[in-house]
N, C-alpha and C positions, 0 to 999 in steps of 0.2 A: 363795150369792146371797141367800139370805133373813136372814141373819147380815150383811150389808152393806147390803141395807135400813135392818135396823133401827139400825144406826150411823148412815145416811142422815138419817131421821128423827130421831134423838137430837142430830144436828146435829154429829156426833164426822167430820166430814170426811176430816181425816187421818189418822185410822187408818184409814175407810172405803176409802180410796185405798190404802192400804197392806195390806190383805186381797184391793184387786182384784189388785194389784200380784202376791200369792203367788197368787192365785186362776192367772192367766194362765200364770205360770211352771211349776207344778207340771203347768195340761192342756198345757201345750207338752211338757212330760216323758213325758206319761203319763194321753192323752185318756179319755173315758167310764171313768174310774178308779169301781172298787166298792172300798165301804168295807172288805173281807174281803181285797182288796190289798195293802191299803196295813200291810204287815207292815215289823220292822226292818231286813230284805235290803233292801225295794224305798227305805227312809230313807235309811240310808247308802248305794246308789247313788244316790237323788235326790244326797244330799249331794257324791258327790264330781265327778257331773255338774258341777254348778253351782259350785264351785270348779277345774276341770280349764279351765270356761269365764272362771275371772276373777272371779269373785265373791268378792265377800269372806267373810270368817266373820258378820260383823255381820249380811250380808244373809243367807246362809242361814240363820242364827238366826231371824229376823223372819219368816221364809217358813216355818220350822216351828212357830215358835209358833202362825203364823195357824194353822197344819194342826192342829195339836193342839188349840188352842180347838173348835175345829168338832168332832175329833174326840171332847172330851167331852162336849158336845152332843150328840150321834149315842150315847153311854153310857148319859148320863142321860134319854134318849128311848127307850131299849130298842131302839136300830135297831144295836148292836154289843154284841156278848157281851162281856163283861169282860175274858175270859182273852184276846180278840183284841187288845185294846187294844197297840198296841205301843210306847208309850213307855215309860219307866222307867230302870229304872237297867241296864249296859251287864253289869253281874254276876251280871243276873237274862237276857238276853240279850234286853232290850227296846234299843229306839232312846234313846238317849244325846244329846241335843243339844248341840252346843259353844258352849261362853261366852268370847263375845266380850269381853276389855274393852281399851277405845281407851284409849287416852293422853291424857292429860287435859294440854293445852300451857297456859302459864301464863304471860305477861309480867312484866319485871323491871319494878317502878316507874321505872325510867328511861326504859325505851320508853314508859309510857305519858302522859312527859313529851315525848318527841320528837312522838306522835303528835296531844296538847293545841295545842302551839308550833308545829307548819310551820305554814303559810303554804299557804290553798290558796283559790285562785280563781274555780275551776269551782263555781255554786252547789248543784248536783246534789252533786257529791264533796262538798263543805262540811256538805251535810244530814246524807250519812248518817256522816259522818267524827263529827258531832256525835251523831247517835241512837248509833252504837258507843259514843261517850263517856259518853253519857246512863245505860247499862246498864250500865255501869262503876261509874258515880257513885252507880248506882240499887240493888247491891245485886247486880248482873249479872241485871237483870230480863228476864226472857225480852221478843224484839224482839213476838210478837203479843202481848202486853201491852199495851205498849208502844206500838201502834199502836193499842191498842181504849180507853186511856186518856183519860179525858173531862175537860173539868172540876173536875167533883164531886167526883171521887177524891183530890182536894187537898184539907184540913182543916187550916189551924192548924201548917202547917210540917212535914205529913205525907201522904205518899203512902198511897191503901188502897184495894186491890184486892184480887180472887179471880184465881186464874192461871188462865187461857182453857184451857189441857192438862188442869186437873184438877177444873174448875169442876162437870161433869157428872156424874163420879166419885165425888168425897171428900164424903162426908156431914158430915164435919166445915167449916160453911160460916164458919169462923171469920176473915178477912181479914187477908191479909199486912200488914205496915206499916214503910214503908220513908220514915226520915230523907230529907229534901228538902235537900241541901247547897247552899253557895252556887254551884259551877259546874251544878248541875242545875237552879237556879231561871233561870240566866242563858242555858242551852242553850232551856228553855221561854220565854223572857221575847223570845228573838232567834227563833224559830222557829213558836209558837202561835197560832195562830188570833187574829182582831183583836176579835172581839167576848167571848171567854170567857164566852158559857153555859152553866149549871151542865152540861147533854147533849151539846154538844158538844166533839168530839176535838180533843184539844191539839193532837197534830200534824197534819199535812196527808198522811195518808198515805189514813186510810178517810174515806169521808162517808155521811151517814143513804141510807137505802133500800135499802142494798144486800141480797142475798140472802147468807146462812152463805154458799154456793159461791164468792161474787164477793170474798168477803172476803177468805176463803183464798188465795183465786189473788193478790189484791191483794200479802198479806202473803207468799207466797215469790217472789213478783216481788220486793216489796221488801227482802226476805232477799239474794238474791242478786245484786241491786245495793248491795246492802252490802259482801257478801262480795265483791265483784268491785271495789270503788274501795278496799276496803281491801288486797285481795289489788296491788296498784297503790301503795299508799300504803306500803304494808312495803316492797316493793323501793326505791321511792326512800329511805327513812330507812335501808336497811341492817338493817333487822329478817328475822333469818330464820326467826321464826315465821307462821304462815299465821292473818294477819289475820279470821277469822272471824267471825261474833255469839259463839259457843259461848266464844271463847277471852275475850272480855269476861268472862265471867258465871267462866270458870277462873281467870283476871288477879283479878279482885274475890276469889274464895273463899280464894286461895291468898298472895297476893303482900299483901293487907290483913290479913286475920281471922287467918288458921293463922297468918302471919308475925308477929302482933302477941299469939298463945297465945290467942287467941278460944276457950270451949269447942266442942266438937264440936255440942251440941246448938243452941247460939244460932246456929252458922254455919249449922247446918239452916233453923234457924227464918228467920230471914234470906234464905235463899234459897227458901225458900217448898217446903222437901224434906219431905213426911211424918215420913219418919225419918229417923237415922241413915245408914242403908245407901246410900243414892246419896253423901253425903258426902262418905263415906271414902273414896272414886274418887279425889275430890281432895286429901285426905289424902297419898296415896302420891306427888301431883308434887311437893308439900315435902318430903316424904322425900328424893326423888329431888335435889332442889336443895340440901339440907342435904349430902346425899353429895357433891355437885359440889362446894362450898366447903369442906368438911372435906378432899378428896381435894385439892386448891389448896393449901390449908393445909400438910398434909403434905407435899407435890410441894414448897413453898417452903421449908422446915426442912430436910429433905432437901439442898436446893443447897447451903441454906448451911453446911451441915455438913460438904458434899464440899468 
């Protein structure tokens, strides 16, 4: 509780919510829990609880991490002996957490020409069918970005901003900067605000006063009315990927930069990744896509050989 305070205070919301999130689930398992319980037995049955119920890996990952943060807290406070600690490795016969990694979906530049071209009437669908595009064209800029994007942050034919997820974190306060294309200028030029002062938001998503709380909540509202006219907009084009924000920001890393031999580190830099290592997540879907066409390839030599 007092670890989600100070999240509170720091204004880090959504992880705040995502500590209450493990908070609830763990005393739903395993109320008035002492720190001298929570051994690698009592982990790996937390864990296969919450997978036997449906949960995914990703989420039990998340819900131990929280446990674990806390629990070096509780180390480094002298409130748990060392040796009790039960994470580590599964060979030392500590709690072993499992690592999730998702699939990183990727569109082919041709959908992401059906998705430019239909024809869409509803103005609500038309916004955010254009903010997905926006974050396409942007570099696959995260959507609260996106939404916290003012004015100002325009310069000279360049987008510059701090990403809202790592703003409070990375000491390194050095600002992304992200090419303004011309379908990005004419998404802002059909969509932005009528007066353009240097403070206020281009788009029409947040407006001044609001509270950090009110923000968040705005912004996965508006997340999920994304995903929800896009999740709508793939099935009519025939696209059977799941339209998401996330697959924006994959569609830009993979199907532009990797496919055009971009280095590794500028596509970081570009995407606004500290390092390397989130990257190469998506590394592995052009992999993946290079096998599909190689395997085509060969499937077609093959016939005509027979």
């Amino acid at each position: 509780k007092e670890y989600i305070d100070n999240l509170m205070k720091q204004e880090q919301i959504g992880t705040a919510k995502s500590y209450i999130t493990a908070q609830k689930s763990i005393q739903t398992y395993a109320l008035n829990l002492a720190l001298k319980e929570i051994i690698p037995q009592f982990l790996y049955a937390f864990e296969k609880q919450m997978l036997d119920k449906g949960r995914s890996i990703s989420t039990v990952s998340i819900y131990l991490r929280s446990l674990r943060t806390i629990m070096n807290i509780a180390k480094e406070k002298g409130l748990l002996a060392p040796f009790l600690y039960p994470f580590g490795s599964r060979m030392k016969k500590k709690y072993e957490e499992p690592i999730a990694r998702n699939i990183k979906k990727a569109l082919e530049i041709e959908d992401i020409r059906k998705i430019k071209k239909v024809e869409i009437i509803e103005e609500d669908a038309d916004f955010t069918r254009n903010i997905w595009l926006f974050s396409f064209y942007c570099n696959g800029m995260n959507i609260a970005d996106i939404c916290k994007m003012k004015h100002h942050n325009i310069d000279d034919g360049f987008i510059y901003f701090f990403r809202a997820k790592t703003i409070r974190t990375e000491r390194d306060k050095t600002p992304i900067e992200v090419y303004l294309s011309e379908p990005a200028e004419k998404i802002i030029s059909k969509w932005s605000s009528l007066t353009g002062k240097p403070n206020d938001y281009i788009f029409p998503v947040l407006k001044p006063g609001l509270s950090v709380e009110e923000e968040h909540c705005l912004i996965c509202n508006f997340t999920r009315s994304i995903n929800h006219y896009m999740k709508k907009l793939a099935a009519g084009l025939g696209i059977k990927s799941n339209l998401t924000t996330y697959v924006a920001s994959h569609s830009y890393a993979t199907s532009v930069c990797m496919a055009n031999e971009v280095s590794m580190d500028n596509v970081a830099k570009m995407l606004g990744h500290s390092d390397t290592k989130m990257t190469r997540h998506y590394a592995r879907v052009l992999d993946k896509s290079i096998m599909r066409d190689m395997t085509s390839i060969n499937a077609k030599f093959s016939i005509q050989e027979t």
